[in-house]
C-alpha positions in Angstrom: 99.0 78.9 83.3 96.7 77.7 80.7 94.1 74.9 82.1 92.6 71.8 79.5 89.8 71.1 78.6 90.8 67.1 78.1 91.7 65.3 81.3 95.0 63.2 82.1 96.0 61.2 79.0 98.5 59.1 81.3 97.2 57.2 84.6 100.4 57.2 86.6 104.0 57.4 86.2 105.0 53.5 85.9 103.1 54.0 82.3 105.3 56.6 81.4 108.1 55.3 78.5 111.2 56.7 77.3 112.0 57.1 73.4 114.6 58.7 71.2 112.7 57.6 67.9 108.8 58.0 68.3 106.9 60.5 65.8 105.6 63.4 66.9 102.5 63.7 68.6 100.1 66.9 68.7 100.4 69.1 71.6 98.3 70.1 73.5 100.6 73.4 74.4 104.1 74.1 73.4 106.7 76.7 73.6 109.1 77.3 70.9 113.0 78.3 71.2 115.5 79.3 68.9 118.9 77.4 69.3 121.8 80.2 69.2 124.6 77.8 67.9 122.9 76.6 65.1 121.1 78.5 61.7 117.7 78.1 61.5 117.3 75.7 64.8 114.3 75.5 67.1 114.0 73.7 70.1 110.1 73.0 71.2 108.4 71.8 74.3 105.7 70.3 74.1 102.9 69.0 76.8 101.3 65.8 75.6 98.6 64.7 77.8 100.3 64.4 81.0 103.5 63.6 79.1 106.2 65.5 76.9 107.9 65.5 73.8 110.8 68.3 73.3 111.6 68.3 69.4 114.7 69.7 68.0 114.4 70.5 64.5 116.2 72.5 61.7 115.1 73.8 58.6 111.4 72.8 59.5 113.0 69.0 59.4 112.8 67.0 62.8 116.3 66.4 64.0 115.8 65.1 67.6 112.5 64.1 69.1 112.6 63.4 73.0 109.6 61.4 73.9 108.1 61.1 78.0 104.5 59.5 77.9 102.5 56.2 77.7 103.6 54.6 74.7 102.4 51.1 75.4 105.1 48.3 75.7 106.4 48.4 71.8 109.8 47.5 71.2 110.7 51.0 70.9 109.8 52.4 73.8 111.4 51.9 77.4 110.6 51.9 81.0 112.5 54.7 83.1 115.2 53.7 84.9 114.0 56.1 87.7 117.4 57.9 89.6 119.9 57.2 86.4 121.3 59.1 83.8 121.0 57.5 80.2 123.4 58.8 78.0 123.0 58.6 74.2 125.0 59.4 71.5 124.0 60.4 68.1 124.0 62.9 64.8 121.5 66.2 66.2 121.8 69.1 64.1 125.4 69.2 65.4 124.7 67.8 68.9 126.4 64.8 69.6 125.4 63.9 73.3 121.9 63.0 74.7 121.3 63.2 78.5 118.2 61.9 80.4 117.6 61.5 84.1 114.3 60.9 85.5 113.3 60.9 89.4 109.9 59.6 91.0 109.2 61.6 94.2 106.4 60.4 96.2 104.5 62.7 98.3 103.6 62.4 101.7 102.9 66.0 102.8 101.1 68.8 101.5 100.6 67.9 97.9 99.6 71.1 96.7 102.7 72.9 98.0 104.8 71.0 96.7 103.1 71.3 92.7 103.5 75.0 93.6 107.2 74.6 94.2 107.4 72.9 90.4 105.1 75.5 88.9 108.0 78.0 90.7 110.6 76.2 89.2 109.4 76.0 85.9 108.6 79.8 85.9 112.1 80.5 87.0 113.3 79.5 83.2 113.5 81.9 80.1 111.3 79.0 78.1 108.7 77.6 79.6 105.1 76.1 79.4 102.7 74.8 81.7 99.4 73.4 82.0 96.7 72.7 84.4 94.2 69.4 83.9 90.4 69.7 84.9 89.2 67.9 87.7 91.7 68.8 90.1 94.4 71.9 90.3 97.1 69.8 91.3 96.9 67.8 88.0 100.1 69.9 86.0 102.5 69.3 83.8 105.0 71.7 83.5 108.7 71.8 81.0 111.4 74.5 81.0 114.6 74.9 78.8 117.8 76.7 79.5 121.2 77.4 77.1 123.3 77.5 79.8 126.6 77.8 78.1 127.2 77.6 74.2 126.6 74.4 72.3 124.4 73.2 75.2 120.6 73.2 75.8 119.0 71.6 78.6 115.7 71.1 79.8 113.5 70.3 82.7 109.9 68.4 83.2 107.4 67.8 86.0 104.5 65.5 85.8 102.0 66.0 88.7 100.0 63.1 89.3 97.6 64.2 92.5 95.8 61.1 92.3 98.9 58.7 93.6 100.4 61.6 95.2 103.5 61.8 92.3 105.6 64.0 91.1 108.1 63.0 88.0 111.1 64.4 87.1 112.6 64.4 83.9 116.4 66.6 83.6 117.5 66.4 79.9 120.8 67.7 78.1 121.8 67.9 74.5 125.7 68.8 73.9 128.7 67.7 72.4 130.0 64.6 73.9 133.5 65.0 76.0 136.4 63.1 74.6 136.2 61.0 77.9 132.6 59.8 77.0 132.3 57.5 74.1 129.2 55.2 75.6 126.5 54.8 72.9 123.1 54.2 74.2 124.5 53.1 78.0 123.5 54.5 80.9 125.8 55.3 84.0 124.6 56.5 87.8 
């Protein structure tokens, strides 16, 4: 695992926001996947400070951008709903369903065992990328992506903030929405 040479970008995880439409921003790592079901298709993860972006784009042309980072309090950006699903519809290079789920564990024990049990998690995947900030080893950020059945990708994130004793998860999913799910932009528990 890669560690920075720029510390934390993000001070904790109640300035982390949630957005389907931000621009990219540079990486400071990033792992790149092709996308089976669809020609010419990449799916990238990228670590952003102690944040992410996961950009699905086609052609070279951005298609989907999933943003998780301190945006500031703009119109387009929103606070996590920590423990629900958000489920989106849209037009993604042939995806038509957006999940997002995000969960804020505090921790009261052993800190450092319990980054080591995201860094095995996140090692576990196919596609992954990880990175360590200075100043203290604890300080990760860590995404992994999965096709677990055709016409599906999903994705994973940890954000590992040592100094309030946080760890944020972030479970995403991009597939065709079920005939039984026709909420745009709604979220459901």
């Amino acid at each position: 695992m890669p560690a920075l040479s720029i510390g934390f970008a993000d001070t904790s995880a109640e300035q982390l926001r949630f957005s389907l439409g931000h621009p990219r921003i540079a990486p400071l790592a990033s792992k790149r996947l092709d996308i089976a079901e669809a020609v010419d298709a990449v799916l990238e993860l990228h670590v952003i400070g102690s944040s992410h972006q996961v950009a699905l784009s086609v052609d070279g042309t951005d298609a989907f951008i999933e943003t998780f980072a301190c945006l500031g309090e703009g119109a387009g950006p929103q606070r996590p709903a920590w423990g629900r699903t958000r489920t989106t519809s849209g037009g993604w290079a042939g995806f038509t369903r957006h999940e997002f789920r995000c969960d804020l564990q505090q921790v009261p024990g052993d800190f450092g065992s319990a980054v080591a049990e995201v860094l095995d998690r996140a090692r576990a995947a196919d596609h992954h990328v990880m990175v360590a900030f200075p100043g203290n080893p604890h300080a990760v950020t860590a995404l992994a992506a999965t096709q677990e059945e055709p016409g599906h990708v999903s994705w994973q994130t940890w954000h590992c903030y040592p100094q309030h004793r946080q760890i944020v998860h972030s479970a995403s999913r991009l597939g065709a929405a079920r005939s039984a799910d026709i909420e745009t932009d709604g979220e459901r528990s």
